[in-house]
Structure formats: structure tokens, C-alpha cells
C-alpha positions in Angstrom: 11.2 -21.3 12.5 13.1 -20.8 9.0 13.1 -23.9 8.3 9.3 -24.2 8.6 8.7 -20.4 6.7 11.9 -20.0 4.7 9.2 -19.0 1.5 6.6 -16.7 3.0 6.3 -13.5 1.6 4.1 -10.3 3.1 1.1 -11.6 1.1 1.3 -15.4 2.5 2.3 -13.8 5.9 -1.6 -12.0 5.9 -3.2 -15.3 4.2 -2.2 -17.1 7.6 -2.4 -14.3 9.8 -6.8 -13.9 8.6 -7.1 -17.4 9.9 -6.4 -17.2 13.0 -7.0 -14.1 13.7 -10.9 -14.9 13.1 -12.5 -12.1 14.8 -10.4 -9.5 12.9 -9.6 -7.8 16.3 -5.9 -7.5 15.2 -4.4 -10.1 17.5 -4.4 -13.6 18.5 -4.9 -15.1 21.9 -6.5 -18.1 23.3 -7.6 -20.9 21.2 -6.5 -18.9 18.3 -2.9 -18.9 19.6 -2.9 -22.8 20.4 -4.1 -23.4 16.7 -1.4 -21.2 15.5 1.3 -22.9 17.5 -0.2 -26.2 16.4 0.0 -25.5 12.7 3.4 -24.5 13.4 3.9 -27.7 14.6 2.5 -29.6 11.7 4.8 -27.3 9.6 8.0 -28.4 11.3 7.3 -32.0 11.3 5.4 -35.3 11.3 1.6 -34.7 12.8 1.5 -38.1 14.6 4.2 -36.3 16.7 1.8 -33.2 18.0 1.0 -33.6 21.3 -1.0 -30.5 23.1 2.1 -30.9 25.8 4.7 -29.9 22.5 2.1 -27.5 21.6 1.8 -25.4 25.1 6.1 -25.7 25.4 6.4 -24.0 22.0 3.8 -21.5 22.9 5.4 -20.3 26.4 9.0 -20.6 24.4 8.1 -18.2 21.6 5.6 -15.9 23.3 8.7 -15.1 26.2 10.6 -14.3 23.1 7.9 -12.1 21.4 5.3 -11.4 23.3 6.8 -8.3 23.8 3.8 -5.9 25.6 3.7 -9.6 28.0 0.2 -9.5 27.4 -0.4 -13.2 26.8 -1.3 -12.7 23.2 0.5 -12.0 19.7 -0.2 -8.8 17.9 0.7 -9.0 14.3 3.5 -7.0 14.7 5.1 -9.4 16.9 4.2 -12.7 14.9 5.5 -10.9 11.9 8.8 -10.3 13.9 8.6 -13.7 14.3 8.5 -15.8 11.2 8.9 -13.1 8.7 12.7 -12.2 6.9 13.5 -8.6 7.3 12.9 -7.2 3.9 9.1 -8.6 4.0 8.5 -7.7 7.6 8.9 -3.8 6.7 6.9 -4.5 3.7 3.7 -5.7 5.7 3.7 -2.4 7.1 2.4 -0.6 3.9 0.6 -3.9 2.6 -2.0 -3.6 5.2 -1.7 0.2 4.6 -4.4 0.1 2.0 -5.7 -1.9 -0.9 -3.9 -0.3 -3.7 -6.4 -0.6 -6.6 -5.3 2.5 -7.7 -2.6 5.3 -7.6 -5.0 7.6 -5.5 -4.1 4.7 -2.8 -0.4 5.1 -3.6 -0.2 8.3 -2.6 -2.3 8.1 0.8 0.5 6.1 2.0 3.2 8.6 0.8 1.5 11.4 1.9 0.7 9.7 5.5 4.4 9.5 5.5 5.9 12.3 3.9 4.3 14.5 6.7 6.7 17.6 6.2 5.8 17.4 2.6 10.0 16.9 1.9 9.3 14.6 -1.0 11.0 12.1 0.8 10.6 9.7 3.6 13.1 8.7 5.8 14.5 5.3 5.6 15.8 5.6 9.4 12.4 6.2 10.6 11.0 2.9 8.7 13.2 1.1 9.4 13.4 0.4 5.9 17.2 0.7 4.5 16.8 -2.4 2.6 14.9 -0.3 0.3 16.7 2.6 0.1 18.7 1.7 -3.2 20.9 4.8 -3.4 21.8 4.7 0.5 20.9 8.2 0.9 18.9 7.7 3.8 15.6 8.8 2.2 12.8 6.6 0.2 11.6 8.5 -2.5 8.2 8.1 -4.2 10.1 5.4 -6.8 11.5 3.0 -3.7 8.3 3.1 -2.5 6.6 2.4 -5.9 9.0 -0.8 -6.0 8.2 -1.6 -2.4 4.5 -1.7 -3.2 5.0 -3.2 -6.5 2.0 -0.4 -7.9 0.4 -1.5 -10.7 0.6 -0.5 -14.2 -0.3 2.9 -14.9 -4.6 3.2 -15.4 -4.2 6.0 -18.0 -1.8 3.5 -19.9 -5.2 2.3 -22.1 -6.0 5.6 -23.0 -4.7 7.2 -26.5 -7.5 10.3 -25.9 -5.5 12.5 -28.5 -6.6 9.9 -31.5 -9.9 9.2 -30.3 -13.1 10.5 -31.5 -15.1 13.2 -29.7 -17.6 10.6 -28.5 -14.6 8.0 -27.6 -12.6 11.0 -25.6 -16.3 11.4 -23.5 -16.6 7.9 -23.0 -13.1 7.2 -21.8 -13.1 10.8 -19.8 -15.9 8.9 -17.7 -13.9 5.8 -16.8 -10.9 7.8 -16.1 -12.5 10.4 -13.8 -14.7 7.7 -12.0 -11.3 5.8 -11.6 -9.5 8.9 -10.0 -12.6 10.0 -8.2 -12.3 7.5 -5.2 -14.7 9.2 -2.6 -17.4 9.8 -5.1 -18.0 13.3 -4.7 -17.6 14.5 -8.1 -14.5 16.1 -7.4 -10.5 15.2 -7.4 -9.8 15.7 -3.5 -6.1 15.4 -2.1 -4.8 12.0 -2.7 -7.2 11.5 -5.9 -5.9 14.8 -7.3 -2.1 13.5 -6.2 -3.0 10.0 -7.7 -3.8 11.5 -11.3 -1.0 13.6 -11.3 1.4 10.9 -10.6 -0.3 8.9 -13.4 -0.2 11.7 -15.9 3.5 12.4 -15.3 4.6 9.3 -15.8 3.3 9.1 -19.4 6.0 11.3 -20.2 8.4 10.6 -17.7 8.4 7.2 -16.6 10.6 8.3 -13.2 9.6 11.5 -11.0 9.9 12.2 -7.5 8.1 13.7 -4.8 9.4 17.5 -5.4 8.4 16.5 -9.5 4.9 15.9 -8.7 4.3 18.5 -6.3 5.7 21.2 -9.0 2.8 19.4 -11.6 0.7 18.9 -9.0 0.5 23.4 -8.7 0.6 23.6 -12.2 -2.6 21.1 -12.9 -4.5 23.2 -10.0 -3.7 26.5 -11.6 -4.5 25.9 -15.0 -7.9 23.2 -14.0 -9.2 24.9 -10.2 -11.4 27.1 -11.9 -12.8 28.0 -8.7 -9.9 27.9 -6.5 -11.0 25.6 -4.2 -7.8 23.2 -4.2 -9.8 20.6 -6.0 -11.1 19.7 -9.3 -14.6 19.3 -10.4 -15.1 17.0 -13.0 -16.2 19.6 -15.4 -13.0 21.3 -14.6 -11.1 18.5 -15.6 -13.1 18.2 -18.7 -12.5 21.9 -20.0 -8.4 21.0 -19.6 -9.0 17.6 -21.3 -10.5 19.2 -24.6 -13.8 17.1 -23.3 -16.9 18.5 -24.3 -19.3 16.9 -21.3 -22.4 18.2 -22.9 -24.0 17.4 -26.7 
């Protein structure tokens, strides 16, 4: 099995996975699983030599081996458990997580896991110690950064305290409809966490979970006008310097 997937990564692992999983219902059984085990096939050697008998011994051999709820399919779990090294296996677990496009989908996955609100997660619980660079037990909002290889920082573009008045509006908008993920006109939860983490950064490139909350109280004391635990985007505004209105 190395041998025929001694390359594949989390992403490659998903490519494959979408193909024969074809009606997205989070396994594979049936036709789906002889295809998969016949691709295998192909991958390990000559396809002259494929015979559906080869194809039907490999399937009973791996499926006793994995299979493990003995339900006569593969869940993605198991296949992953299958052809996938350690280190990328845990990774798959937050890669299908969400679609980070942003950091407001950075920190739904930290917040789903940092449940006690510790700033930490724990690296026995995930399984993850691979990750866990300082061997403290605990993955903080950096490892996990790393692990999702997050993309550069959005606000990055922005240089608002040299712009114009009509350049600080007009990149005000992009920023607050890049933050504002659930279009409601207002920084909920993650989004508010998401800008936070993206502001803090500017000035200090590492923080952790325990930093962020601190900013996080700091941001809704000065900006939640109304106390609601969010920010309106006119709230944001009045702490930006941004004059909405002409």
C-alpha cells in the first residue's frame, strides 16, 4: 500500500476520495468500492494483470483489516487509516473541517475544539502529537495555524493610516465584507475572533489563544456600542477613524 501511495498528502487523499465517493454520502460501498480497489490495483502494477478475481481478493483482504464498523463499506475515516501516513491522516480531520478562505474559518475550527475556552487544545485528544512542537501536550492557536497552513493575513494589503479619507472608506468595505461571513451586517463570534486574530498579528506576528481572547474584550469594549457582543459595521467604522457617511 506504500509503495502505491508513498506521495499522497491530505489534499490528494480528498481528490481521490470525491471520485469514488460519487454520491457524496460520505462512504463507499458497492461498485464504488470495486473501482477503488481496482484503481489500487492499476497503482500497484501492470493493468494487463487486473483480473476482477485479484480485485475481489484485495477487497475482502483490506476491508477485514479496515472495515472496522464490519459494515461492508469504507468510511473515509477508515480508507484514510488506510493509505494515508500518520501526520496527514490527523490533518484530513481539519481539512474537511471547513474551507478556510478566511481567518473567520480559522477560528471555527479552534473554537469547535477549544470547548473550555483554555486557549489550548489538547494534543492527546487529537491524536495529534506530531504537531505539538513544544511537547507540552497542548496545540495552541500557532500549531494549528501551521497545521492548516492559513493563509497570509487579509488585512496584510491594507496601509489605512496613509490612505485618503475616500481610500480608508473604500478599503473599510472590502475588509468588513471579508470579516462579515454570514452577511448580516455585523461581526458575530468566529468573524469577530477572525478579525481580531488578523489585527493582532499586524503587530505581533505570534499570539495565542489566552492573547486573543484578552484583545478580543478589549475590541468589544471600546467598538460594542450597544453591548450586544457583536459589532455593527458602523461600530467598527467609528473605532476605525471611518467616516461611513459624506
Amino acid at each position: 500500500m506504500d509503495c502505491a501511495f508513498a506521495n499522497l498528502d491530505a489534499a490528494g487523499f480528498l481528490q481521490i476520495w470525491q471520485h469514488f465517493d460519487a454520491d457524496d454520502n460520505g462512504y463507499i460501498e458497492g461498485k464504488e468500492l470495486d473501482d477503488f480497489f481496482q484503481h489500487m490495483l492499476k497503482k500497484l502494477g501492470p493493468e494487463d494483470k487486473i483480473t476482477e478475481k485479484r480485485v475481489q481478493q484485495m477487497k475482502k483482504r483490506f476491508m477485514s483489516a479496515y472495515d472496522v464498523t464490519s459494515d461492508g463499506r469504507l468510511q473515509i475515516e477508515e480508507m484514510a487509516n488506510m493509505i494515508l501516513p500518520e501526520d496527514e491522516n490527523f490533518l484530513l480531520i481539519f481539512r474537511r473541517e471547513a474551507l478556510l478562505d478566511n481567518s473567520v474559518e480559522f477560528m471555527k475550527i479552534w473554537r469547535k475544539h477549544d470547548a473550555d475556552s483554555s486557549g489550548y487544545i489538547s494534543a492527546m485528544e487529537l491524536k495529534m502529537n506530531i504537531f505539538d512542537k513544544n511537547k507540552d501536550g497542548r496545540l495552541d492557536l500557532n500549531d494549528l495555524a501551521r497545521i492548516l497552513a492559513l493563509q497570509e493575513n487579509f488585512l496584510l494589503q491594507f496601509k489605512m493610516d496613509a490612505s485618503s479619507q475616500m481610500e480608508r472608506k473604500r478599503d473599510f468595505e472590502k475588509i468588513f465584507a471579508h470579516y462579515d461571513v454570514s452577511k448580516t451586517g455585523a461581526l458575530e463570534g468566529p468573524e469577530v475572533d477572525g478579525f481580531v486574530k488578523d489585527m493582532m498579528e499586524l503587530v505581533k506576528p505570534s499570539i495565542s489563544g489566552v492573547d486573543l481572547d484578552k484583545f478580543r474584550e478589549v475590541l468589544l469594549h471600546h467598538c460594542d456600542v450597544n453591548k450586544d457582543g457583536n459589532i455593527q459595521k458602523s461600530e467598527l467604522a467609528l473605532c476605525l477613524g471611518v467616516k461611513l457617511k459624506p
